[in-house]
N, C-alpha and C positions, 0 to 999 in steps of 0.2 A: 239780228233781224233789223234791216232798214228803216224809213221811214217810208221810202218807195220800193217800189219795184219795175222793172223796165224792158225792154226788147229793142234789141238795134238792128233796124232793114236795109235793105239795100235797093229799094226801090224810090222812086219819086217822093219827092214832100207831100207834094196836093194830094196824091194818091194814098200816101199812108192815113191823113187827115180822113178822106173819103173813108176809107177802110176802116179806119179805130172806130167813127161815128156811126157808122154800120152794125159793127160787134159792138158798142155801148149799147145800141137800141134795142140789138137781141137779148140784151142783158138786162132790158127794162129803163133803162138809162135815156134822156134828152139833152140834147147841147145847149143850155140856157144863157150861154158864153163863151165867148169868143174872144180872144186877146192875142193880135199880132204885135207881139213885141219888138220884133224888128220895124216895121212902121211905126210905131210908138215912138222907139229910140229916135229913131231919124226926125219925126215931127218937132216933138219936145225938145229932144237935143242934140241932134243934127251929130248923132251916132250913126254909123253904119255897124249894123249889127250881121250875125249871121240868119238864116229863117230860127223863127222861133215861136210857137203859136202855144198858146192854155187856152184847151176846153174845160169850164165848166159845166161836168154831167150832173145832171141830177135825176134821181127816181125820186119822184112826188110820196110813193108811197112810203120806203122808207126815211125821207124826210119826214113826212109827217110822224109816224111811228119817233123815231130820235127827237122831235121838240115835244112831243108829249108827254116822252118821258124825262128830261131835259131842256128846258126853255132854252139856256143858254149854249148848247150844244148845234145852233147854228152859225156858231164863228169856226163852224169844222169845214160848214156847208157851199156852195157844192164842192163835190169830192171833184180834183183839177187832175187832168192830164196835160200833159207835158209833150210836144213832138218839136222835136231840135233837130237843126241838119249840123251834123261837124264837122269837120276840115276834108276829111276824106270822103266826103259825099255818103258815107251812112246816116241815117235818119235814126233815131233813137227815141222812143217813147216808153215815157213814164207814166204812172199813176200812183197815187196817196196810199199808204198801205193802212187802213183802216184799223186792222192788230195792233199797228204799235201806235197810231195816235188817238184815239178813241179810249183803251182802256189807262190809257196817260191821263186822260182829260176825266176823266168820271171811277166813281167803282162800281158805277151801276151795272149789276149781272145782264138785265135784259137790254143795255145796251152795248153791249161785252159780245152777245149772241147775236146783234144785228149788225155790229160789226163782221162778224164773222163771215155772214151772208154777202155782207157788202163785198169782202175781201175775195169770196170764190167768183163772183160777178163783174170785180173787175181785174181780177188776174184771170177768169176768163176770158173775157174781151181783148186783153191786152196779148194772152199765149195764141190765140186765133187771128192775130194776125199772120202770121207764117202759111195758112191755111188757109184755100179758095171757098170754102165755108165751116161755120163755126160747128164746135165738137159737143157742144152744150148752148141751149135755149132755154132764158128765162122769161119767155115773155109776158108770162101773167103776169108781170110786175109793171106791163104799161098802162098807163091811163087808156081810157074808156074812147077818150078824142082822141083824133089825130096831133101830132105835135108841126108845129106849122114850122115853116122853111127860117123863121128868125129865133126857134125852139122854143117859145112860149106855148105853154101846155095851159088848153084852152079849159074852163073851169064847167064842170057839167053841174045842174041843176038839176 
C-alpha cells in the first residue's frame, strides 16, 4: 500500500483542478490552499517547471475531531492533493492516503477509524473524477457557512 493514491486524465489541467475541487467539496472537503509550484520555481528560481499545483483540502470537522484527539496530529494537516501535467500531456492527480500515514504517525484506535473515513472520501473524490457526477456524497461533513472563493471556512457563532 502506498502512501498516495492517484488517477491520470486525459483532459485539461484547469479543468481537472476545477473538477477534483468539486468532488473534494461533495466529500465535505474546502481548498484552504493552493500552491502553484511551477510559478514558484520560476519566481524563486528561475526554473521552468512543468504545471504542477497542491491543494490543501481540508474538512473542518474532521480536523477538529484528529487534534482532539491528538494535538500534534496537525503536522499531517491538511490532507494535499497533487495535479501534475507530464510530458505526454496526461494530467495525473494524487491524494495522501490517510491508512498508511496516519496509523504510522499514532496507535490511536479512534484515529485509525477516522483515518479510514478520510481515506473512502478521498479516494472518493479522486475515482469520480472519470465521472460527469459523483457516485457517493458526503456532504454532511460541510461546515454550516459557505466556504468563500480564497477557501477560508467562515467561523459560525
Amino acid at each position: 500500500m502506498s502512501y498516495y493514491y492517484s488517477r491520470t486524465l486525459t483532459i485539461p489541467f484547469e479543468e481537472v483542478i476545477q473538477k477534483i475541487t468539486q468532488n473534494l467539496q461533495q466529500q465535505g472537503f474546502g481548498i484552504i490552499t493552493t500552491i502553484d509550484l511551477k510559478e514558484t520555481l520560476k519566481q524563486k528560481l528561475a526554473i521552468d517547471f512543468r504545471k504542477y499545483t497542491i491543494l490543501g483540502a481540508c474538512n473542518p470537522q474532521f480536523a477538529f475531531k484528529a487534534v482532539s484527539i491528538d494535538s500534534h496530529i496537525g503536522v499531517l494537516l491538511p490532507c494535499n492533493i497533487v495535479i501534475q501535467e507530464h510530458e505526454n500531456n496526461c494530467v495525473e492527480v494524487s491524494a495522501i492516503n490517510p491508512l498508511k500515514t496516519i496509523p504510522q504517525a499514532t496507535e490511536s484506535s479512534s484515529l485509525r477509524e477516522l483515518a479510514d473515513d478520510l481515506n473512502n472520501r478521498l479516494r472518493t473524490a479522486v475515482d469520480n473524477l472519470h465521472y460527469n457526477k459523483p457516485l457517493q456524497q458526503h456532504t454532511e461533513a460541510l461546515p454550516t457557512g459557505s466556504i468563500s472563493k480564497t477557501g477560508n471556512v467562515p467561523i459560525q457563532g
